[in-house]
N, C-alpha and C positions, 0 to 999 in steps of 0.2 A: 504493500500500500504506500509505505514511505517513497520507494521507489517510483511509482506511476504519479505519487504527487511531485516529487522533483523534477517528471517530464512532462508535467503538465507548465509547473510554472517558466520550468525552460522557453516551453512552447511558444506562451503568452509574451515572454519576453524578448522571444525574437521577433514575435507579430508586429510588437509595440518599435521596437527598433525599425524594423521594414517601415511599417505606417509613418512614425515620425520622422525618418528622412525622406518618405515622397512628399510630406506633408511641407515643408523645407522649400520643397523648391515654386520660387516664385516667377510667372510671366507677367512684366508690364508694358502696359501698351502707352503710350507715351506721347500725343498729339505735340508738333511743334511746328512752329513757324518756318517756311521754306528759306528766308537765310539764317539758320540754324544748322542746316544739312550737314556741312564740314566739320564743323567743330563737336556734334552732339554724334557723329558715324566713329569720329576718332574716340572718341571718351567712351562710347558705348566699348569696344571692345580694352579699352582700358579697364571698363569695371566688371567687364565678365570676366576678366580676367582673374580680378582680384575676389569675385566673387562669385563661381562656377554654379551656385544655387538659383543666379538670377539670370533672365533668359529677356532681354528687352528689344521690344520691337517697338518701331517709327513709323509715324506718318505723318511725313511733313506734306503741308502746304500754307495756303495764305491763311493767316489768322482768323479770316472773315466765316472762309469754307468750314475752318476744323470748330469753329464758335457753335456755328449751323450745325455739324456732324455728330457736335455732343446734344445740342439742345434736341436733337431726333433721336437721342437714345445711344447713339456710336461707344462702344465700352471704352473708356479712357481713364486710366490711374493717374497721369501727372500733364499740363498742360504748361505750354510755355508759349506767349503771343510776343507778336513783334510791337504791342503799342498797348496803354492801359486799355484803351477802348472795349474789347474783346473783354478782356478781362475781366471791369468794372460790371457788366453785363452778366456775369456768371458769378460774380458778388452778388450785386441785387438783386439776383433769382434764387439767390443761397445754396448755389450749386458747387462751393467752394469750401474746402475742410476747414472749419475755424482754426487761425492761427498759421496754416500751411504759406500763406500766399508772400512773396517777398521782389523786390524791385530786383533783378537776378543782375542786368548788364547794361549799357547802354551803348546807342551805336549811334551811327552818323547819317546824315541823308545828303548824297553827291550828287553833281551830274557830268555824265559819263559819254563819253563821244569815242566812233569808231575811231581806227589809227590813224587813219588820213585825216581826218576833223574834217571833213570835205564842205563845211559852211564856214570854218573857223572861229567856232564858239568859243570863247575863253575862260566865259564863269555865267553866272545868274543873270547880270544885268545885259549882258550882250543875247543870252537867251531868249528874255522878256523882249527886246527889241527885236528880236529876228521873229519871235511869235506873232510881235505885232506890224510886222510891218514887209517879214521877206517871205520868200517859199522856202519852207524849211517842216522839216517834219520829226517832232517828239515822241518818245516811247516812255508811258509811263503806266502805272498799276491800275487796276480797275479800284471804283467808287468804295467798295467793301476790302480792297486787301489796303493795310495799316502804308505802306508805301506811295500808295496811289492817295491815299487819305494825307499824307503830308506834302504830299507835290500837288494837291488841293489849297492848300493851306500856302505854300510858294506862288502861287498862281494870283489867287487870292490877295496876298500882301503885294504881287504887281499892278493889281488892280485890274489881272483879266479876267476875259469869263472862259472859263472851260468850253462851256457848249456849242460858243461861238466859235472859237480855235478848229475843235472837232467835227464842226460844220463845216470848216473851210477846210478840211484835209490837213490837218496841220497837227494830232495828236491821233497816235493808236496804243492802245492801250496791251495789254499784259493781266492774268489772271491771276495770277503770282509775280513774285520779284524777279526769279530763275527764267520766266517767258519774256521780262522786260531785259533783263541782263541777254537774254541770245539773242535778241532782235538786234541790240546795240553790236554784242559779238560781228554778226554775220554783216553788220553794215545794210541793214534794209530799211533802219533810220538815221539818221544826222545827229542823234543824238538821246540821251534818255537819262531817269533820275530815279537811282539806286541807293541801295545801301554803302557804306565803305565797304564792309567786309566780304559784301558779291560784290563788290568792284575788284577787290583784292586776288579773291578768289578767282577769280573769271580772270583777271591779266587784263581789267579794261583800262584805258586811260581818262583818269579822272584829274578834271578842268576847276570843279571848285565843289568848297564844302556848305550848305547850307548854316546860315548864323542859329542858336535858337529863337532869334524875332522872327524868323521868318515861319517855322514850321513848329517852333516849339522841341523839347527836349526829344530823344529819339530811345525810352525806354524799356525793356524788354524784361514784363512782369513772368512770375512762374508760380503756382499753387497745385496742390493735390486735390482734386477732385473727391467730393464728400461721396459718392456713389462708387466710389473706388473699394473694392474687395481685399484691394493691396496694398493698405493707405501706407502703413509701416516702412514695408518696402519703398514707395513709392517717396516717403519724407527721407529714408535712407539715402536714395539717388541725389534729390533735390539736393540734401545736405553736399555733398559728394559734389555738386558741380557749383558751389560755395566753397569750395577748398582751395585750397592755394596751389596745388598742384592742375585742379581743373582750372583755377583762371587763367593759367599762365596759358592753357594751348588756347583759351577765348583770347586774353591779347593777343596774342601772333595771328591770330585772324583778323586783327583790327578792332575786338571791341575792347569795353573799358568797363571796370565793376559800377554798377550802378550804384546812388548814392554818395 
């Protein structure tokens, strides 16, 4: 009897062992903003490295779309937008883990011309003039991604009007940052208004840097999401790309700690 009790609790105790290391392993899924790509593909396998339990998957695009993606349900543990906007939005729907949510980086808003500069734009003010006055044609972000929303905001303090420019062939727009940055690439506009860090990334040649009068600060908020299964894990990462080891590969891409 002694004996079948000792293989019974053996049993139990290997059950429990099995069980608690599948139990261990965590997948999160991780909405981020499309100029994040580089710098959050490198760190990912930095931290699966250091931490073979955790299994993270991306989907980056425009802030606007991943906003939309969660608000229809899209399973998402940790969210990171390129502008508060997005953000503020899933605060006041209370769709954000109290206390998770933190100013993570801030970046810059350039504008970006192919290698020949073939209008020879210089900076913003020669821009605004070419917009109003030559044939010249801009590539920037649609109304909903956080890029497009700050080169609104540029436009604006020139005192143009969008609709009117776009009317006269003289803006095309991009769904994301990465569509406005290839347009600029392949030279099929004269010119376009990007992040630094997809300027940097991309090899484009950038002409000048937005002030913040014009567009305002360019910051790139991050919280856990309260319907997150993973929340643990998910504040683990978070913490993890607040280290000092993960800001250093964010500067070499061009950004700068927020705050």
């Amino acid at each position: 009897m002694k004996r079948l009790t000792g293989v019974l609790v053996l049993t139990v105790l290997l059950l429990s062992a099995c069980g608690g290391g599948k139990s261990q392993d965590v997948e999160l899924t991780i909405f981020a903003a499309a100029s994040l790509t580089e710098t959050l593909t490198e760190l990912k396998t930095t931290y699966e490295a250091d931490h073979p339990e955790v299994t993270i998957t991306y989907n980056f695009d425009s802030s606007g779309t991943l906003l939309t993606q969660i608000r229809e349900g899209a399973g998402c543990d940790l969210f990171l937008s390129a502008a508060q906007k997005q953000m503020d939005a899933l605060e006041e729907e209370g769709a954000l883990l109290e206390g998770s949510r933190v100013d993570l980086l801030e970046n810059q808003v350039v504008l970006c011309v192919p290698g020949d500069n073939p209008k020879a734009i210089a900076d913003f003010d020669g821009l605004a003039q070419a917009l109003t006055s030559g044939d010249i044609l801009m590539a920037m972000g649609n109304s909903d991604v956080p890029v497009g929303q700050y080169t609104q905001k540029i436009l604006a303090w020139y005192g143009l009007e969008e609709e009117a420019l776009a009317a006269a062939g003289r803006i095309t727009y991009g769904s994301n940052v990465k569509e406005v940055v290839t347009q600029i690439s392949e030279g099929s506009v004269d010119c376009g208004v990007v992040y630094r860090t997809d300027a940097s990334s991309a090899g484009l040649r950038v002409m000048d840097c937005a002030a913040a009068e014009m567009c305002g600060q360019v910051i790139c908020p991050a919280a856990v999401l309260g319907a997150s299964e993973n929340s643990q894990a998910a504040q683990a990462f978070l913490d993890f790309l607040q280290s000092t080891a993960a800001m250093e590969v964010f500067e070499k891409a061009g950004f700068t700690p927020a705050g």
